[in-house]
C-alpha angles and dihedrals in degrees: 000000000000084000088056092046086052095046092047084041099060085034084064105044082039087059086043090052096048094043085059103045080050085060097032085058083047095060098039086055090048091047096048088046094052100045088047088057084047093055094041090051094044085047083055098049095048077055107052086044085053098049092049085049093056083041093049090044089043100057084038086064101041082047085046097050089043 
């Protein structure tokens, strides 16, 4: 009877370990997708700073040739 208890007994804390790495893998995979929008949105900004310096050089040449 002691050998059953043990076996529900590491069934259990099996079950337990699997239901956190499921979370644990959640989390990884929120985090991941989170940091990569992060990184999109900071690319888009470096962008859209780039594109108003050209912009800014650009009206300072024409300035410049005029």
């Amino acid at each position: 009877m002691l050998e059953v208890t043990q076996r529900v007994e590491a069934l259990a804390g099996e079950k337990r370990l699997q239901a956190e790495r499921e979370q644990n893998q959640k989390q990884l995979v929120a985090a991941t997708s989170q940091t990569l929008t992060e990184r999109q949105a900071a690319a888009a900004n470096l962008v859209q700073q780039l594109d108003q310096a050209k912009e800014a050089a650009t009206q300072a040449d024409s300035t410049l040739k005029h």
